[in-house]
C-alpha positions in Angstrom: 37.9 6.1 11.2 35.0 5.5 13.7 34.6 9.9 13.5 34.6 9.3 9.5 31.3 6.8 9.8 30.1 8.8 12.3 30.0 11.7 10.3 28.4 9.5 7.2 25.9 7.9 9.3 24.5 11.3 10.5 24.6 13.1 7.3 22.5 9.6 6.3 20.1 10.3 9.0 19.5 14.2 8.2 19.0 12.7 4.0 16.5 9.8 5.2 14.2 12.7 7.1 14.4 15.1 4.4 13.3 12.4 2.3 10.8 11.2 3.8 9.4 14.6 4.3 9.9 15.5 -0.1 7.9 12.0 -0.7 5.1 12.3 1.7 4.3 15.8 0.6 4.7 15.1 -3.3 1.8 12.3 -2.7 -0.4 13.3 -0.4 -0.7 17.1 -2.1 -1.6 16.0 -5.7 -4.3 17.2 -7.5 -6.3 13.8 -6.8 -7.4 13.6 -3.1 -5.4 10.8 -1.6 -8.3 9.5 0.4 -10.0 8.8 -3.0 -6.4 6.9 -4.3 -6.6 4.9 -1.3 -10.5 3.9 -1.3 -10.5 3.1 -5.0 -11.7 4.6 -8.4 -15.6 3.7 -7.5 -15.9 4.4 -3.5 -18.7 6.1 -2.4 -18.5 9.8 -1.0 -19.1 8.4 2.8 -16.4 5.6 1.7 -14.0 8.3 1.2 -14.6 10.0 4.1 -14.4 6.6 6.7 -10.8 6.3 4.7 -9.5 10.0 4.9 -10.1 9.8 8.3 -8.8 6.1 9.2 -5.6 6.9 7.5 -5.6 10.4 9.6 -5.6 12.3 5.8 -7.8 14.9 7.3 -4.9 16.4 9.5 -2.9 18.9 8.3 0.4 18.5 6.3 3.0 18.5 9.2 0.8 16.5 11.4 0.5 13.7 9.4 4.1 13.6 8.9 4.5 13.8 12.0 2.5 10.8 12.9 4.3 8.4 10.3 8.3 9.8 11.2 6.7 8.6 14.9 5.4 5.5 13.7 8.6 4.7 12.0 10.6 4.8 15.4 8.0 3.7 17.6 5.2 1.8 15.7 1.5 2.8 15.4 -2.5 1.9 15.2 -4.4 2.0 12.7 -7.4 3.5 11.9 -5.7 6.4 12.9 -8.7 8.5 14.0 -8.4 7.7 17.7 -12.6 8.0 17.7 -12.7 5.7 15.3 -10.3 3.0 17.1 -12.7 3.5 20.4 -15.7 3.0 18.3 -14.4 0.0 16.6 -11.3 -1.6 18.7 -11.9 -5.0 16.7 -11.1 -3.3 14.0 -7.9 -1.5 15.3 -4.6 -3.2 13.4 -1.2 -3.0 15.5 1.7 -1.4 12.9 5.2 -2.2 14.7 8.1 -0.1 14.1 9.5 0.5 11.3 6.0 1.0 10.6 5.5 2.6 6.6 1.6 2.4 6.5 -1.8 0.9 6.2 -3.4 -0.3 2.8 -6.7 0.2 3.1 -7.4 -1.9 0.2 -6.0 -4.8 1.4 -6.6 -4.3 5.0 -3.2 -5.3 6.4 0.2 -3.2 6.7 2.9 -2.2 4.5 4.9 -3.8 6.4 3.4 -7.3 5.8 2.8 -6.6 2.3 7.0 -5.9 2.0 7.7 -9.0 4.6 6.4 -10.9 1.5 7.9 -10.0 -1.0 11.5 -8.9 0.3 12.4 -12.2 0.3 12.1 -12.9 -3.6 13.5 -9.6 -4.3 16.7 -10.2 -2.1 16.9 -13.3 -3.4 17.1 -12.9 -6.9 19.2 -9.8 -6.0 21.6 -12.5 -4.1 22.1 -14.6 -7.1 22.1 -11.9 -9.5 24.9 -10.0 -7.8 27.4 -13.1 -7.3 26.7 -13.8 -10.7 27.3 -10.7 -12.2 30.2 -9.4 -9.5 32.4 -12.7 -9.9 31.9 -12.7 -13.4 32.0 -9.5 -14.5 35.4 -9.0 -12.4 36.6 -12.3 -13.6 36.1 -11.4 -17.3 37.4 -7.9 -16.6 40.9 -9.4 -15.9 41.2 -11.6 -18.2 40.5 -9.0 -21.0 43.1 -7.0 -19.3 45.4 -9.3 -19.0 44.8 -10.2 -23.0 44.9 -6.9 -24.6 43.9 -6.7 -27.8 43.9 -10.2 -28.4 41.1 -12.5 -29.7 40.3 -13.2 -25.8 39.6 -9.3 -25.1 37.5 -8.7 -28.0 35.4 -11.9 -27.5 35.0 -10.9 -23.8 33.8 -7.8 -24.2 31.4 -8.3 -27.5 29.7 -10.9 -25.5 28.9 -8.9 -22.7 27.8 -6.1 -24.4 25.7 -8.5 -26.5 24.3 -9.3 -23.6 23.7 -5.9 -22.2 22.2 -4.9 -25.4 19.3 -7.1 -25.4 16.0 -6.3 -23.3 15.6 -8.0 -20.0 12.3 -9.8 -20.8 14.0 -11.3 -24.3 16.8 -13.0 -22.2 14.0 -14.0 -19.8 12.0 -15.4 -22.3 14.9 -17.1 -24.1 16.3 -18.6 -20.8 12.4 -20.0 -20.1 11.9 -21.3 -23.5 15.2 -22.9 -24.1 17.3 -24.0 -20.9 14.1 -24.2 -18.8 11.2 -25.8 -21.0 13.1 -27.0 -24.6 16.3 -28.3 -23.2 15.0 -28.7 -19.2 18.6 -27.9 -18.0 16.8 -25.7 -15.0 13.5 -26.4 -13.8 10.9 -23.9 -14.9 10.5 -21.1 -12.6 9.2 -20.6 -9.4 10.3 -19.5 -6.1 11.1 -21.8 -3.3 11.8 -20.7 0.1 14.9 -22.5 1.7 12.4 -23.4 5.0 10.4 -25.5 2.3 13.0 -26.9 -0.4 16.4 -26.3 1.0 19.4 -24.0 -0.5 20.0 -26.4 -3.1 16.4 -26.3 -4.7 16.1 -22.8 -3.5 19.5 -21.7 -5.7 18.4 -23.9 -8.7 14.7 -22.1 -9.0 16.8 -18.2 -9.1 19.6 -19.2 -11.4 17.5 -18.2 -14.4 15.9 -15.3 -12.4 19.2 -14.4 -11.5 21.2 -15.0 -14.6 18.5 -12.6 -16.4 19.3 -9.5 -13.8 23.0 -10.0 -14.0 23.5 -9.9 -17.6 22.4 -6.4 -17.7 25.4 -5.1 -14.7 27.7 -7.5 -16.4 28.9 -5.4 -19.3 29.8 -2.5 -17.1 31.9 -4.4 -14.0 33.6 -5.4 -17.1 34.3 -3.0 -18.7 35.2 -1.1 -15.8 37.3 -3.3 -14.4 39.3 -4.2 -17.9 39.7 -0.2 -18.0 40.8 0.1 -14.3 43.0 -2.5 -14.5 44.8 -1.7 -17.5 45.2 2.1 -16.5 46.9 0.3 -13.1 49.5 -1.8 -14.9 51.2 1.2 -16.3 51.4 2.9 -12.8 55.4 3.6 -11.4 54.7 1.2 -8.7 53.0 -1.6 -10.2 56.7 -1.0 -13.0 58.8 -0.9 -9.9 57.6 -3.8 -8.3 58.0 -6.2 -11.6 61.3 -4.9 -11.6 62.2 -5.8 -8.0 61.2 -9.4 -9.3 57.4 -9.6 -7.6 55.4 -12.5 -9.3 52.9 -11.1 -12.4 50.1 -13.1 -10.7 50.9 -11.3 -7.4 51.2 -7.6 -9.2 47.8 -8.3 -10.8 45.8 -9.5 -7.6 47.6 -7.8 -4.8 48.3 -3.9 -6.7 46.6 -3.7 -9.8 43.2 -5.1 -8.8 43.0 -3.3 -5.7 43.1 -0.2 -7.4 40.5 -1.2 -9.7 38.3 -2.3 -6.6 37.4 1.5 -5.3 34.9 2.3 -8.2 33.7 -1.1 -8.3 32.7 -0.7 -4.7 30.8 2.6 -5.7 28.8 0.9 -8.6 28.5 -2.7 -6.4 26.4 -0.6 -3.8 24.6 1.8 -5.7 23.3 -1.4 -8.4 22.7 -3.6 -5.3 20.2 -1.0 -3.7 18.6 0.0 -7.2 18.0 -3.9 -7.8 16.4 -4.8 -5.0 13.7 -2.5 -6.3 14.0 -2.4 -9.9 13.9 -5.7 -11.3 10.3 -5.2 -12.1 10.6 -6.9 -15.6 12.7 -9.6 -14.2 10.1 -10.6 -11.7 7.1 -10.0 -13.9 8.4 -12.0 -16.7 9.4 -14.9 -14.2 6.2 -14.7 -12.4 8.1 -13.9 -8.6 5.7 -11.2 -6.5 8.9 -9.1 -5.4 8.6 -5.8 -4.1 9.1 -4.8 -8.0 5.6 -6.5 -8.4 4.2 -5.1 -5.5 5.3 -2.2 -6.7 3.5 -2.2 -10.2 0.5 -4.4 -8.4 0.1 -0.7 -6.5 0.5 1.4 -9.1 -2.3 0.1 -11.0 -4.7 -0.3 -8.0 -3.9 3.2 -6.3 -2.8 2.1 -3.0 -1.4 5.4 -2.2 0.1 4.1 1.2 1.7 1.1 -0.4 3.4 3.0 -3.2 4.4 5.8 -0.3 6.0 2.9 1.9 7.8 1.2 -1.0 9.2 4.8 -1.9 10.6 5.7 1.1 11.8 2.0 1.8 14.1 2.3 -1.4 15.0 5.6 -1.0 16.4 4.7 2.4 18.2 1.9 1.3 19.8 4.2 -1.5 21.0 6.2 1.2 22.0 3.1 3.0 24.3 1.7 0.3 26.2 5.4 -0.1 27.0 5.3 3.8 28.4 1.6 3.0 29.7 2.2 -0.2 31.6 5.5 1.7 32.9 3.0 4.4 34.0 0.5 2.5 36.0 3.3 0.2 37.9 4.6 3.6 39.1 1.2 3.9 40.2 0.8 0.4 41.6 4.1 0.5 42.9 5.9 4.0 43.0 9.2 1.8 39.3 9.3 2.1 38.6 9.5 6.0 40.5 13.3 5.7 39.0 14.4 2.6 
């Protein structure tokens, strides 16, 4: 087992380089000079220039690669013209490792612009993810369990209602009706647990967090109604209700766990992808999460930003697969010798 995740963790490694190497050559070798991105669409021509070199744009390719891989193990200073940091030191910025950058723009790191918003992204992630994997398992059973009946067909149409309607219209609904109409839930607003506690903190992501999870619902249960089913009518799980073993112990203890190896795969690759993509969630609860930051990047061309939030999600892509692949070995020992 330990050679298995050694194996995964080093094929991660060699993925998360080549990565990084695929994003910071697709952006800083557009068309549009990335000093200019980083300035701002009206910068003067001297403006430009102070930027291409503080953000060490004017090295070559491989060299500037170079720098941020370093950067990302050991940490780095910014401006990154080393004339320009003896010129100025009161102007130099300390970047600690993991260090993914320097907005210009803003004048502070990428890593202090992400240290703000991870927190709202995780957390609505958090809530979203209990929500939607308790749930959606929950449901999955119990339409299993009910074939064909009234209870399976209700199940599944109301999930699939739900997954059929557009993020900011069950936002808006949730805001508008539970939140402002019938005042079930406060109306939104993100409050850290230092400053309101968990209760107060869980209460202000329900809606958030409801939102997200209605769209991964419909699939954990329809996967797990399909998984589940297709176990019943295995030899063993037949064998074992014929030696006397209690349904409720066939259902839990065999079925399920057979159902649980491709919900692992989609419960690691959703978690990853949420933690960056639930731009419309956040925007249409007002939460600045790295989904905002995101956008908030795009529109301003803050090359760095948008180049740290790439490779930030890409590794943690990459991160989920090595987890997902652990966590697979264990359901499965056939895995660790495939």
């Amino acid at each position: 087992m330990v050679a298995y995740i050694i194996r995964r963790v080093i094929v991660g490694l060699l993925m998360l380089v080549a990565m990084s190497f695929i994003v910071f050559a697709l952006f800083l070798k557009n068309p549009v000079d990335p000093a200019q991105f980083s300035c701002g669409k009206n910068c003067p021509p001297e403006r430009i220039e102070e930027t291409r070199q503080a953000l060490g744009y004017d090295q070559p390719l491989l060299v500037q690669w170079g720098s941020f891989a370093k950067g990302v193990v050991v940490g780095r200073e910014y401006p990154a013209d080393e004339a320009m940091r003896e010129a100025n030191p009161e102007l130099v910025t300390e970047c600690a490792a993991p260090c993914l950058g320097y907005s210009q723009q803003l004048q502070m790191t990428v890593n202090d612009e992400i240290a703000e918003a991870a927190p709202i992204s995780i957390s609505i992630a958090m809530v979203a993810v209990i929500i939607w994997v308790v749930f959606g398992v929950l449901f999955g059973v119990l339409a299993a369990v009910f074939k064909g009946t009234l209870v399976d067909r209700g199940v599944v149409g109301a999930t699939l209602s739900l997954y059929a309607f557009p993020t900011f219209f069950v936002g808006a609904l949730l805001i508008n009706f539970v939140a402002i109409k019938w005042g079930i839930f406060p109306a939104p607003g993100y409050v850290p647990i230092a400053e309101g506690g968990v209760g107060q903190w869980l209460v202000q992501l329900m809606l958030p967090g409801f939102t997200l999870a209605a769209v991964y619902m419909a699939g954990y249960v329809r996967m797990t109604r399909a998984f589940v089913l297709e176990s019943m009518s295995e030899d063993y799980i037949r064998t074992a209700k014929s030696k006397g073993v209690k349904s409720n112990k066939v259902l839990f203890k065999h079925a399920l766990r057979a159902a649980l190896t491709p919900l692992v795969t989609m419960f690691g690759l959703d978690f990853a992808a949420v933690l960056g993509g639930a731009i419309i969630t956040e925007d249409v609860f007002n939460y600045y999460g790295l989904g905002k930051l995101a956008v908030t990047a795009n529109e301003t061309y803050d090359l760095p930003t948008i180049v740290g939030l790439v490779l930030l999600l890409g590794a943690l892509v990459i991160l989920a697969n090595i987890v997902v692949d652990v966590l697979y070995a264990f359901i499965d020992p056939r895995v660790r010798v495939a």
